[in-house]
C-alpha positions in Angstrom: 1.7 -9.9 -10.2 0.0 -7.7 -7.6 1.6 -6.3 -4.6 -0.4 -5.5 -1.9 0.8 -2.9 0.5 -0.2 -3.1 4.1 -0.7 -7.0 4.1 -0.2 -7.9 7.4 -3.2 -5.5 8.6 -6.6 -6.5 9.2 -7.7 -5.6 5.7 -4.6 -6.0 3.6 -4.2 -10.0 5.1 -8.1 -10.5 3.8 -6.9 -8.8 0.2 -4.0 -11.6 0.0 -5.4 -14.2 1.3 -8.2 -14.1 -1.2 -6.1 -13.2 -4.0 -3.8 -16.5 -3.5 -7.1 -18.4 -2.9 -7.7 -17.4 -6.4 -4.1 -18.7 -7.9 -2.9 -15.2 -8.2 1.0 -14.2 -8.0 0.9 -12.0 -4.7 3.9 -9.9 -3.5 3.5 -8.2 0.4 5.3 -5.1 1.2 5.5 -5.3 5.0 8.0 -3.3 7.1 8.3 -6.2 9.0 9.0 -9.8 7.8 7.9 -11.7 11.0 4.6 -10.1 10.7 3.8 -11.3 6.7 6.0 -15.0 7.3 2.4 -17.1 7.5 1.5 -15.1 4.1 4.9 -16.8 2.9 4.0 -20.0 3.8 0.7 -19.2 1.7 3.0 -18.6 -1.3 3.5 -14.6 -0.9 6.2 -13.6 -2.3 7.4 -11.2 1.3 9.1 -8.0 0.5 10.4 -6.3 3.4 10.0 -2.5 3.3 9.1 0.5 4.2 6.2 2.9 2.3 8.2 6.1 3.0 10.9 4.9 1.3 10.8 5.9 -2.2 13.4 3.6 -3.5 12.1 0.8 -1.5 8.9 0.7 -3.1 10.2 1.5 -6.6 12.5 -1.7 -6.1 8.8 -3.6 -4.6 7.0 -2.5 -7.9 9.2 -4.1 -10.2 7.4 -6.6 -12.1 4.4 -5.7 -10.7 0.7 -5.0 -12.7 -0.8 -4.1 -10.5 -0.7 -2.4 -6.6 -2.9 -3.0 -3.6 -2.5 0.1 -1.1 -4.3 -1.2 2.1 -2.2 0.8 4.4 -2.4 3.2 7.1 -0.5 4.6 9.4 -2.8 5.5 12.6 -1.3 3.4 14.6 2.3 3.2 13.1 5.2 2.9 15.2 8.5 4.2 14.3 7.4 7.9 13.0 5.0 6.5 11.2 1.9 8.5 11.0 -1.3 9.3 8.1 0.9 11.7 6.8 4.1 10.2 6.5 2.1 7.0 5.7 -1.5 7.6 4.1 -0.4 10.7 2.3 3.3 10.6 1.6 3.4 6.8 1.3 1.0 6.5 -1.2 2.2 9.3 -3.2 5.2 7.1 -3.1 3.2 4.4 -4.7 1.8 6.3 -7.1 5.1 7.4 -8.3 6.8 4.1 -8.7 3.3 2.5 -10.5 3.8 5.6 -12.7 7.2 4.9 -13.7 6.2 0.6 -13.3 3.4 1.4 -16.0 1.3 -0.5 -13.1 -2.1 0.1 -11.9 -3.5 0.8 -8.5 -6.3 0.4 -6.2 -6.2 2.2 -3.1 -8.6 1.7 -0.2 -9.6 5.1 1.3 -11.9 5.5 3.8 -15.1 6.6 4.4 -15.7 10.9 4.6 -12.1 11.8 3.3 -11.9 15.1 3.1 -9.8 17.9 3.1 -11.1 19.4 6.1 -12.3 16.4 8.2 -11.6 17.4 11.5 -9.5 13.5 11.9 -6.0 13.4 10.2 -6.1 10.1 8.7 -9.1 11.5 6.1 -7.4 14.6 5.5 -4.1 12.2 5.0 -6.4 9.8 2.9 -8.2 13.0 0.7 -4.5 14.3 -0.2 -3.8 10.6 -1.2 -6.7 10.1 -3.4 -6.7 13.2 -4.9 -2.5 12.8 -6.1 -3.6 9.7 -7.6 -6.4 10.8 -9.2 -4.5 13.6 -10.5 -1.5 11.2 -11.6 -1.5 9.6 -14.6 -2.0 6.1 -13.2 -5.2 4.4 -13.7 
């Protein structure tokens, strides 16, 4: 199975509906269920939660192979923000795929750095760099 987080965003709705174009077993970690319930009627499984939450998305990664992170958190609501989101949530991911023994392919952006003057590519550098880092291929 591969869960796709941030699939109810521009990017991350393109990443599922392709994937269950394809026949693929697809589980969508959305904070909000409204937002993924056409992706259910696609055959998503919908798994309501939040990326900050590292018990949440341990419970999201079980039975998973492999992980999708095609979030971000520039225009969050609720607190959410590239480093509670882009950098924290994905370490969160990274984490739980660790302990899942899953894989993960996380969409970055272009010019992450660690001293690009916008947040969201610092926030996405720290990301990439944890993962890289990790033991989680």
């Amino acid at each position: 199975m591969i869960l796709v987080v941030g699939g109810t965003g521009h990017l991350g709705r393109r990443v599922v509906t392709s994937l269950l174009a394809d026949g693929v077993r697809v589980r969508v970690m959305a904070k909000g269920a409204a937002a993924a319930s056409d992706l259910g009627d696609q055959r998503a499984d919908l798994f309501p939660a939040d990326v900050r939450d590292p018990r949440a998305v341990r419970d999201a990664m079980t039975g998973v192979d492999v992980c999708v992170s095609a979030m971000q958190g520039l225009t969050g609501e609720g607190g959410a923000n590239p480093a509670s989101v882009d950098r924290d949530g994905n370490r969160n991911l990274v984490d739980a795929a660790a302990a899942a023994g899953a894989e993960i392919v996380m969409l970055s952006v272009v010019g992450a750095s660690a001293t690009h003057p916008i947040e969201l590519h610092r926030m996405k550098w720290a990301a990439d760099e944890y993962l890289r880092h990790s033991s989680v291929p």
